[in-house]
C-alpha positions as CSV (number, residue, x, y, z in Angstrom):
1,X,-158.4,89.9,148.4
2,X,-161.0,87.5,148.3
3,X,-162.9,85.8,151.1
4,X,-160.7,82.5,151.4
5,X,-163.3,80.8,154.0
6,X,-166.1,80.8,150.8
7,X,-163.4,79.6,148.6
8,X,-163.8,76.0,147.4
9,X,-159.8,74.4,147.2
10,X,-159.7,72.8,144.0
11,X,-156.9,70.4,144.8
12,X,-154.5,69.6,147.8
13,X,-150.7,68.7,147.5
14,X,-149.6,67.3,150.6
15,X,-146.6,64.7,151.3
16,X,-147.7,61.2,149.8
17,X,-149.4,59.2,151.8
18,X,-147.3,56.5,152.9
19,X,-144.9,59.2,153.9
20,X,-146.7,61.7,155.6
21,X,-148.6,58.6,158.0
22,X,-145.4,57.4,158.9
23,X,-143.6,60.7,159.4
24,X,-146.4,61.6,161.8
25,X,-147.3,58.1,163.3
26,X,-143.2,58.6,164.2
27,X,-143.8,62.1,166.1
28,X,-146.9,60.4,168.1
29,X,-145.5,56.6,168.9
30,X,-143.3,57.6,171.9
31,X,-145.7,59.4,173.8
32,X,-148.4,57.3,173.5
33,X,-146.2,54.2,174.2
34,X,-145.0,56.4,177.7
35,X,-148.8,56.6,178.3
36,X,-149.2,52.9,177.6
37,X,-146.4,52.4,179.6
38,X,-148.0,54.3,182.5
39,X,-151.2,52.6,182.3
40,X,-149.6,49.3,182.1
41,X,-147.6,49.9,185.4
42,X,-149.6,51.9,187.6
43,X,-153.4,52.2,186.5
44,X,-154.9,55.6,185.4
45,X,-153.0,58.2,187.9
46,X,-153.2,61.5,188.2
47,X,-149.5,61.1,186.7
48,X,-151.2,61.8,183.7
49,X,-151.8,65.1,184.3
50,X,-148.1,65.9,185.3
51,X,-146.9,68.8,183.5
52,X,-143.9,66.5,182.9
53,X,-145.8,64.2,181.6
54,X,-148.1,66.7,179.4
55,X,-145.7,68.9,178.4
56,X,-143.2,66.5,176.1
57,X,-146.6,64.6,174.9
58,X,-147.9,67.9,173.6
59,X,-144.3,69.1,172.6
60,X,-144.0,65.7,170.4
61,X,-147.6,66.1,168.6
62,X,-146.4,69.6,167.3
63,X,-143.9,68.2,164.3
64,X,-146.5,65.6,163.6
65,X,-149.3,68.2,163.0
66,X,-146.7,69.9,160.7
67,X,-146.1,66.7,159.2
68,X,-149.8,66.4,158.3
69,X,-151.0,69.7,157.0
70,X,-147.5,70.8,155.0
71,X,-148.3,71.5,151.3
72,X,-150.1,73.6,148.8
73,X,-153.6,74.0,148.5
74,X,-155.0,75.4,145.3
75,X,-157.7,77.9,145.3
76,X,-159.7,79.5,142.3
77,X,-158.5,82.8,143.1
78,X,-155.0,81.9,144.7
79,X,-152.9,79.4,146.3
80,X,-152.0,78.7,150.3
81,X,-149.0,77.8,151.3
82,X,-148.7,75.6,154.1
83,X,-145.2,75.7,154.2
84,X,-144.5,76.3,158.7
85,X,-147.5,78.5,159.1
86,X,-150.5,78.8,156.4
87,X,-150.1,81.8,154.1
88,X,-152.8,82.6,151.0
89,X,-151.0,84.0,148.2
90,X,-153.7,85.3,145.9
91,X,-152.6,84.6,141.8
92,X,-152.1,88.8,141.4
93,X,-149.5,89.0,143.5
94,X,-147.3,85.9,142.4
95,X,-145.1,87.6,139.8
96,X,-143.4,84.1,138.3
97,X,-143.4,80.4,138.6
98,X,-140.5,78.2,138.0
99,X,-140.2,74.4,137.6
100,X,-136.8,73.1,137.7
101,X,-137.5,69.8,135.8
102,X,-134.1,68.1,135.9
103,X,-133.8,64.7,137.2
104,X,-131.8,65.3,140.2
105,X,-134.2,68.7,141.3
106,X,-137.7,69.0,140.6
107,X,-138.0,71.8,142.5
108,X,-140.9,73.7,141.9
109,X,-140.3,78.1,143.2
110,X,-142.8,80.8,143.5
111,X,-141.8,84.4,143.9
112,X,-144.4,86.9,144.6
113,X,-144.7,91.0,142.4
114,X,-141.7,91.9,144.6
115,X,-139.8,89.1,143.9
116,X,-139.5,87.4,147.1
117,X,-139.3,83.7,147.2
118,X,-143.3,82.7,148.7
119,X,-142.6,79.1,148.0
120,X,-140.1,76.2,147.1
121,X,-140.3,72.8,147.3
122,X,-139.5,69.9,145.6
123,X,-141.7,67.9,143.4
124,X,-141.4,64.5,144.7
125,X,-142.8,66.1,148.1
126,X,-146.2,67.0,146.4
127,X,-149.0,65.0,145.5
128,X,-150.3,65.5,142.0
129,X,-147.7,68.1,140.9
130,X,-149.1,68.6,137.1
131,X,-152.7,69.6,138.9
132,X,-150.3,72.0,140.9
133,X,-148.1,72.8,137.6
134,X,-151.5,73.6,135.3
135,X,-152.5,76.5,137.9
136,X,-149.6,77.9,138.1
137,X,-149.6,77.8,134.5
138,X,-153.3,79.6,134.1
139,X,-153.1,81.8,136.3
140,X,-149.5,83.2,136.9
141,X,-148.1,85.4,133.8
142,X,-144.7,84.7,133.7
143,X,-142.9,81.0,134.1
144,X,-139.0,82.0,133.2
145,X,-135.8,82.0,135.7
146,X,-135.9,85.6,137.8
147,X,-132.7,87.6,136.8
């Protein structure tokens, strides 16, 4: 497996804009307006520092950081999958690509040489899914339905 620190990504498919700002900017407004709150009321108090306090405020940033780095990244020599924790798939061990075109899907599925599913997700969730689609395409053999 290649170095993936040295590798360049080529392109990044993340949750559109609009979407993923408002998604996250959703996870981090109550806090911050509790802090706001806070300062409004009392001043800058230790209160801040109050595990009660901290605790939720850090608790609520967590799905907002997911919000923000969810997607696929495309490498030259394989692709990550940011998908709850990052994972690098290099393009050797993906076995088969499908993309489920259809109107109502668009789901695009990666299953790795064991056939395991590595990734699924739906088009309209991606930006730029023919960049996404054309590396898949190079790169992985086999672009049929498993079974």
């Amino acid at each position: 497996m290649a170095d993936r620190s040295e590798s360049p990504v080529l392109s990044r498919h993340r949750l559109r804009q609009p979407y993923r700002t408002a998604l996250a900017a959703l996870w981090c407004v109550p806090p911050l307006l509790l802090a706001l709150a806070i300062l409004i009321g009392n001043g800058f108090t230790p209160s801040f520092f109050d595990p009660r306090f901290l605790l939720p405020a850090i608790l609520m940033a967590l799905p907002a950081r997911y919000i923000w780095q969810e997607g696929v990244d495309v490498l030259p020599d394989g692709i990550v999958a940011r998908v709850y924790w990052p994972r690098y798939y290099a393009y050797e061990r993906l076995e088969m690509w499908y993309f489920d075109g259809r109107r109502e899907k668009q789901i695009i599925t990666v299953w790795d040489d064991r056939l395991v599913k590595v990734l699924e997700c739906r088009a309209g969730h991606l930006t730029d899914v023919p960049a996404l689609l054309r590396a898949l395409r190079k790169h992985v053999r086999d672009c049929r339905w498993p079974g």
